[in-house]
C-alpha positions as CSV (number, residue, x, y, z in Angstrom):
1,X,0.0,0.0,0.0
2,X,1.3,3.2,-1.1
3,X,0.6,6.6,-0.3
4,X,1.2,8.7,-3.6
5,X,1.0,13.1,-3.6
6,X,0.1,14.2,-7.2
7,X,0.1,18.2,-7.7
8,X,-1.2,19.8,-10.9
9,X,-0.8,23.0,-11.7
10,X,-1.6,25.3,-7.9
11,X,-3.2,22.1,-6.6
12,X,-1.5,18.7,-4.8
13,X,-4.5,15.3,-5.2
14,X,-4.0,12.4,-2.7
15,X,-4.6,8.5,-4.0
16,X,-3.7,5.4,-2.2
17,X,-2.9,2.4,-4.1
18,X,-3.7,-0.9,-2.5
19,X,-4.4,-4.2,-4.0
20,X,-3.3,-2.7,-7.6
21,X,-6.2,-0.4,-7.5
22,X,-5.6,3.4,-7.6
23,X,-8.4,5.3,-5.4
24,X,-8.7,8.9,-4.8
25,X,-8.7,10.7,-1.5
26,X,-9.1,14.2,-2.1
27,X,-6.7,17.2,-1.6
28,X,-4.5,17.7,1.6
29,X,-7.4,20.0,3.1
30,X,-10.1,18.3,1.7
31,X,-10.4,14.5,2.4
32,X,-12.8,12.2,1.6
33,X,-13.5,11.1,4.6
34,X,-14.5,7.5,3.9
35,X,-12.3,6.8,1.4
36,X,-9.8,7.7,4.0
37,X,-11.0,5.6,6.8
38,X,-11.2,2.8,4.2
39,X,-7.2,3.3,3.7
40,X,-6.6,3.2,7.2
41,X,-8.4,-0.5,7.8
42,X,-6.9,-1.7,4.5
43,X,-3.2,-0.8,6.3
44,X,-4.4,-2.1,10.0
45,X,-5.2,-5.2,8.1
46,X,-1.8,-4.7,6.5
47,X,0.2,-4.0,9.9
48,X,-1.5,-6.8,11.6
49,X,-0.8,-9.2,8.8
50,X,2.8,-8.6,8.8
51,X,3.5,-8.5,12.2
52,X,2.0,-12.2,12.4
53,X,3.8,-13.5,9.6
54,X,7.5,-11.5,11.0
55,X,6.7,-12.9,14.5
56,X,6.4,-16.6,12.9
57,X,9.7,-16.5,10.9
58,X,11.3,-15.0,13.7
59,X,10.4,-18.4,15.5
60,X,11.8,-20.6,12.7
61,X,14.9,-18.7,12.1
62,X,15.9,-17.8,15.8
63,X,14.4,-19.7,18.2
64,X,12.4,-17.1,19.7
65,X,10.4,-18.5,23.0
66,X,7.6,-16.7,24.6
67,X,9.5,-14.7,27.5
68,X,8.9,-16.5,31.2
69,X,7.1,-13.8,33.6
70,X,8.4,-14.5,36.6
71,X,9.7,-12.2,39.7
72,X,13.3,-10.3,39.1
73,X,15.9,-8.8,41.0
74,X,15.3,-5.5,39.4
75,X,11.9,-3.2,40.8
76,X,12.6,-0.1,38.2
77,X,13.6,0.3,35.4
78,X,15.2,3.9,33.6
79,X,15.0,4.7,30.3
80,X,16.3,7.3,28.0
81,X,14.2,8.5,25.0
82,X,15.9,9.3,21.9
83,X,17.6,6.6,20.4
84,X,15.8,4.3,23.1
85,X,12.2,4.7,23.0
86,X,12.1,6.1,19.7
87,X,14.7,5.2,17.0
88,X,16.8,8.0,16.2
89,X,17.3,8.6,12.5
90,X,20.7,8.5,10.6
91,X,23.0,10.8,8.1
92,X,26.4,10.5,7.0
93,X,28.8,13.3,8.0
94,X,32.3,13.2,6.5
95,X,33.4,11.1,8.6
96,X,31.1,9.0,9.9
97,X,27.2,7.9,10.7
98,X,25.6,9.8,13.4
99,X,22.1,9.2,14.9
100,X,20.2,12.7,15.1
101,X,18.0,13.3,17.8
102,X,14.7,15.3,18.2
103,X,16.7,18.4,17.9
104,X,18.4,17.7,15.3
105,X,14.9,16.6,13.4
106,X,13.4,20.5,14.7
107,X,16.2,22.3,13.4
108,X,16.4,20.2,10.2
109,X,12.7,20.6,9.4
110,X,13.3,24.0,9.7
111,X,15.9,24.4,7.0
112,X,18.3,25.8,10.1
113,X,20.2,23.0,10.4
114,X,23.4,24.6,10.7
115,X,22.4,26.8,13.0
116,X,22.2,24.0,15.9
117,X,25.3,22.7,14.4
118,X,26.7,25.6,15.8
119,X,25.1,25.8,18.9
120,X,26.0,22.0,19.6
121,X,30.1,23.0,19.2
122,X,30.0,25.6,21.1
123,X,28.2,23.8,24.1
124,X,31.0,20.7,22.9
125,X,34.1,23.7,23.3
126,X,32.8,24.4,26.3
127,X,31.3,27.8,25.8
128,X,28.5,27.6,28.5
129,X,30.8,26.3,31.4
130,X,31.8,23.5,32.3
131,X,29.8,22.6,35.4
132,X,26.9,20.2,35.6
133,X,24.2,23.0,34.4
134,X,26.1,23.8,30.7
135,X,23.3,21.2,29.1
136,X,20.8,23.9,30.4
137,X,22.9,27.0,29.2
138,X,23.0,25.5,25.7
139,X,19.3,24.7,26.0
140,X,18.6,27.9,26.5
141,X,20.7,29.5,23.8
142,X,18.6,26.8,21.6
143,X,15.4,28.2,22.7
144,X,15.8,31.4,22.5
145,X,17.0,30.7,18.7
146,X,14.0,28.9,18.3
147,X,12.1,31.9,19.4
148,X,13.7,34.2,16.9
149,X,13.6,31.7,13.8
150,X,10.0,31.6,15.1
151,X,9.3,28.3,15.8
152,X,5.6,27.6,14.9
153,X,3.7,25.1,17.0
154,X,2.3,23.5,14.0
155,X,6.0,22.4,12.6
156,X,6.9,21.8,16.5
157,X,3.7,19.0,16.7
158,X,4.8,17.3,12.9
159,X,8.6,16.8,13.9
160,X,7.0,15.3,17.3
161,X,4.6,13.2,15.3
162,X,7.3,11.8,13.1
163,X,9.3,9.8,15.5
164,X,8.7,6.3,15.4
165,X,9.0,3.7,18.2
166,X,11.3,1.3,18.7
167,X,10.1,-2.0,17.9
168,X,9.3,-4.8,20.4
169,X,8.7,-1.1,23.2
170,X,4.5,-1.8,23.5
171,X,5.3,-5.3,23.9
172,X,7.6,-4.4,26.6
173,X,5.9,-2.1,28.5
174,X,3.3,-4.9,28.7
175,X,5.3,-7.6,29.9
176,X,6.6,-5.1,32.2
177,X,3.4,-4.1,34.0
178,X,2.6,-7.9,34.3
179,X,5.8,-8.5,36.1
180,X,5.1,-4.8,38.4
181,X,8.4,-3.4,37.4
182,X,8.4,0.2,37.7
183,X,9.0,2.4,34.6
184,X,10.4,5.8,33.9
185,X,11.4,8.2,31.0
186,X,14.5,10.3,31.8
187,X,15.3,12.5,28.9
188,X,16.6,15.5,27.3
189,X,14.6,15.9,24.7
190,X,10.9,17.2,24.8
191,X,8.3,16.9,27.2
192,X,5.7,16.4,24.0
193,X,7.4,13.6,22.8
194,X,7.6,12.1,26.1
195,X,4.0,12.6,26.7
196,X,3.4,11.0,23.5
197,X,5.3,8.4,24.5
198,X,3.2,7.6,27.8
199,X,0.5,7.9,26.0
200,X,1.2,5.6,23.4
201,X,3.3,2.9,25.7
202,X,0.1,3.1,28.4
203,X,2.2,1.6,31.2
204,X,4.9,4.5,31.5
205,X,4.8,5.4,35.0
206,X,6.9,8.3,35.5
207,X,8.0,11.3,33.0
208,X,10.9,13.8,33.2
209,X,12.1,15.5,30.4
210,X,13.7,18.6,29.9
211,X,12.1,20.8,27.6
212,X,8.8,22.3,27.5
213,X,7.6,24.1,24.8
214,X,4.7,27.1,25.3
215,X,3.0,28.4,22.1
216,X,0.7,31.8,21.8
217,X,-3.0,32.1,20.5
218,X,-0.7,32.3,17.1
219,X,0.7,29.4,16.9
220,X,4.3,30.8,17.7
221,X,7.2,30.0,20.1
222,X,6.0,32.3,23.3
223,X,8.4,30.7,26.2
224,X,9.3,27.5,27.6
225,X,10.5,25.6,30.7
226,X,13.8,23.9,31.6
227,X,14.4,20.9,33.9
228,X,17.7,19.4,35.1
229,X,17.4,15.7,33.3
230,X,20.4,15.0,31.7
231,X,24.4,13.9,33.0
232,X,24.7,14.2,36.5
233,X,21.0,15.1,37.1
234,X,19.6,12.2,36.1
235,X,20.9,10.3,39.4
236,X,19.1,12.6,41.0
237,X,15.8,11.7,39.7
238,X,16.2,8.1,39.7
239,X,16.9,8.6,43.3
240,X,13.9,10.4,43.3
241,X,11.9,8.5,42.1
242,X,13.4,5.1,43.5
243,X,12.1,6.3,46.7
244,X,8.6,7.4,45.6
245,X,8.5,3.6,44.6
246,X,9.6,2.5,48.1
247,X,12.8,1.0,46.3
248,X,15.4,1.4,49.5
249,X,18.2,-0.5,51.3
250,X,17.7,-1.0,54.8
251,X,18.6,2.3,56.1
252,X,15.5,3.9,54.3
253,X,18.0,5.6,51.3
254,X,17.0,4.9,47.4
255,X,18.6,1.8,46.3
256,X,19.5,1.9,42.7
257,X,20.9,-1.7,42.6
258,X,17.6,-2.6,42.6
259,X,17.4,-0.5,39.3
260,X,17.9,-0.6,35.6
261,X,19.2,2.1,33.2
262,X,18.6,1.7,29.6
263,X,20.7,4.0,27.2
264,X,22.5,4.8,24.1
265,X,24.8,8.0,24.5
266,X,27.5,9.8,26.7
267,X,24.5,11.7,28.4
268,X,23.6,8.3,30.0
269,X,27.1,7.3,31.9
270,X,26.6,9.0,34.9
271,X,23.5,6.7,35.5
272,X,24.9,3.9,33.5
273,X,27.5,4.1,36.7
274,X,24.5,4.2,39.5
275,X,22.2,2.0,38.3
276,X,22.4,-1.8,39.4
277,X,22.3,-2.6,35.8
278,X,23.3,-0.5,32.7
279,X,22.0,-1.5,29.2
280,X,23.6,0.1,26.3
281,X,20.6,-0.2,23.7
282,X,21.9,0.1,19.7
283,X,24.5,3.0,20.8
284,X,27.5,3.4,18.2
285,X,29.6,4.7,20.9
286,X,32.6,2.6,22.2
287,X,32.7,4.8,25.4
288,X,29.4,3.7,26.1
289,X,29.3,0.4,25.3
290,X,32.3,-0.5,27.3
291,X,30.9,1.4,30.2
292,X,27.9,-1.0,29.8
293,X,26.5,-4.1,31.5
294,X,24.8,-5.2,29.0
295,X,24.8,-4.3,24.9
296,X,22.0,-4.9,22.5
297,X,22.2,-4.7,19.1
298,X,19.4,-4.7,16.6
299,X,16.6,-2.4,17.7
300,X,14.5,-4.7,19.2
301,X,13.8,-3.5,22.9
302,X,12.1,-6.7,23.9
303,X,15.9,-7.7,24.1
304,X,16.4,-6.7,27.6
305,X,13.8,-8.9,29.0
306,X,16.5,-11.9,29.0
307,X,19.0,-10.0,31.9
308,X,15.6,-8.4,33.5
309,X,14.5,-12.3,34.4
310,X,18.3,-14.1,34.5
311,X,18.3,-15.6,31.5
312,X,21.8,-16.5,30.4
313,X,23.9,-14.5,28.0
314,X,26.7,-13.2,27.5
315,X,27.4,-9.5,27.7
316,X,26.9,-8.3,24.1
317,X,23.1,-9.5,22.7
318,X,22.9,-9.6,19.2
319,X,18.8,-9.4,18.6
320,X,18.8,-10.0,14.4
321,X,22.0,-11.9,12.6
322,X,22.4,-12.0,9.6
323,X,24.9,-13.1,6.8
324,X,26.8,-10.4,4.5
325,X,24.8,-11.4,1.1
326,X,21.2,-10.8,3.2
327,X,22.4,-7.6,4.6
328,X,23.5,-6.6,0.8
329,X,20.3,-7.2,-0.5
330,X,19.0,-5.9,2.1
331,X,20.7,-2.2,2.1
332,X,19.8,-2.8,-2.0
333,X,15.9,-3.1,-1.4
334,X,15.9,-0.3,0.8
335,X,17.4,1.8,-1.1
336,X,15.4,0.7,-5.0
337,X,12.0,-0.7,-3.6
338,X,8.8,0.5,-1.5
339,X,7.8,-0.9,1.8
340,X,4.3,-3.0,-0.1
341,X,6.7,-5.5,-1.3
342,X,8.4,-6.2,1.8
343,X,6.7,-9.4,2.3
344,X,7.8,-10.8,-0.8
345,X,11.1,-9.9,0.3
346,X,11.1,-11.0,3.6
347,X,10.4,-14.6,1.7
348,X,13.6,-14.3,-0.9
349,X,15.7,-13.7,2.4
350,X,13.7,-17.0,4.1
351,X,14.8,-19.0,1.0
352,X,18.2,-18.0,0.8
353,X,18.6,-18.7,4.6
354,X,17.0,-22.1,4.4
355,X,19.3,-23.0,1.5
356,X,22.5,-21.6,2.0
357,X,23.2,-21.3,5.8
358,X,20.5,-23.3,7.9
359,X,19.8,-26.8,5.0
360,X,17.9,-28.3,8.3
361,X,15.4,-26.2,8.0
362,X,13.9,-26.8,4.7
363,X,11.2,-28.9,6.2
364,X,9.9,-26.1,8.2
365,X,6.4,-25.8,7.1
């Protein structure tokens, strides 16, 4: 199912195409509303399909067993946002891949991209200090350029609306409300998208982020609200909130051994080093691997269920493998095809498995 944006002359037309049918939807501010809603069952359908037919190859090719609920060791569990929760989008630089966060994406979206380049070097050279309240200094600055550019609430709600969660995180949240382990979001990125992600994940039981936006009857950047959740300050929060959750040693003080810390970036060592358990989730960075109890790999946040309930494994957790010639044809497909053939794709890669790497398993029906 595709979604295709056809503009003639002064005037942009919306069709879907599904099934090899063509049907028209309207113009951007002027849907047809049924024609819409009959899109969005066709693509439920779609989702639902495709997550049934992923979840039983999974089985065949990895061994995937339903995950044991039973009690743990660990009553909380932390968890940073960006590159976490959501999956943080990628560019080349010259040197290098970098993931770009939900600041990145604002300034980016609004073709000032190398404005906050600017503001991010001078917060790296140490321009705002270089105590544990620079994050907030260089905030500011942002903020306040934000203001200026202006920054319209409209833009603001699409860059929040773009981000897309991490896969296997509603499963988690689930499993982790059956098993009445604590959750929190701990981020420095914005308090929208961290309401959207409570919202979304349903089981999130505490929020702190460190940017609140405020918009005027306009629409425009009017002021906003800081909060010390990043480096340093995040111990202080999951101290915090440790102790609103009665999670304590036996003198009555927060016990973070008791807790978990899921990351991906140098903003998350200082609680890497306090929590009981520190679980580097898809981060490129050595520095924060190696600082790391436990590494996952792969995107799939249902990964760090297996330390969570004592499974055994071995510090680095690879959560999808797969041979150079799959990942080839893999970077190839994403790069020449759309996402409606993906099943048949997903099949080619079955077959080539099957054949050339795992013959046993040709009898799989």
């Amino acid at each position: 199912m595709r979604l295709i944006e056809q503009k003639r002359k002064d005037s942009i037309y919306l069709y879907f195409l599904a099934k090899g049918q063509r049907k028209y939807l309207g113009k951007p501010d002027k849907i047809n509303q049924e024609k819409a809603k009959e899109a969005l069952i066709l693509l439920d359908t779609q989702i639902t399909e495709y997550k049934s037919f992923r979840n039983k190859i999974e089985k065949y090719l990895y061994g995937k067993h339903e995950i044991e609920i039973k009690d743990s060791e660990y009553k909380m569990i932390f968890f940073d946002m960006d590159g976490v929760l959501f999956e943080k989008p990628w560019q080349e630089s010259k040197s290098r891949k970098v993931a770009i966060s939900s600041w990145d994406l604002l300034f980016k979206k609004l073709g000032q991209y190398d404005i906050y380049e600017a503001l991010k070097k001078n917060f790296e050279n140490g321009l705002y200090g270089d105590d544990v309240d620079s994050y907030v200094k260089w905030k500011e600055a942002t903020c306040k350029t934000l203001k200026i550019i202006p920054l319209k609430e409209k833009t603001f709600q699409e860059v929040i609306d773009s981000r897309i969660l991490s896969r296997g995180a509603k499963e988690l949240f689930q499993i982790l409300k059956k098993s009445k382990i604590k959750t929190a979001i701990i981020t420095g990125s914005f308090y929208r998208l961290a309401q959207r992600a409570q919202k979304e994940l349903d089981e999130v039981n505490h929020v702190r982020a460190h940017c609140r936006l405020f918009f005027d009857d306009n629409g425009l950047l009017k002021r906003w609200e800081l909060n010390k959740t990043d480096y340093n300050h995040k111990i202080e929060i999951m101290e915090e909130l440790a102790l609103k959750e009665g999670i304590i040693d036996k003198n009555g003080h927060p016990d973070l051994n008791q807790c978990v810390y899921v990351g991906d970036d140098v903003n998350d060592l200082e609680a890497f080093g306090a929590a009981g358990l520190a679980i580097a989730f898809n981060s490129q960075k050595s520095i924060v691997k190696k600082a790391a109890d436990i590494i996952i790999v792969g995107g799939d946040l249902t990964e760090i269920l297996s330390p969570l309930f004592d499974f055994e494994m071995d510090k680095e957790k690879i959560s999808f493998y797969v041979s150079k010639d799959v990942k080839d044809e893999w970077l190839n497909f994403a790069k020449t095809k759309d996402y409606s053939t993906l099943p048949d794709f997903i099949m080619k890669i079955i077959e080539f498995y099957i054949k050339e790497e795992r013959a046993s398993l040709k009898n799989i029906e």
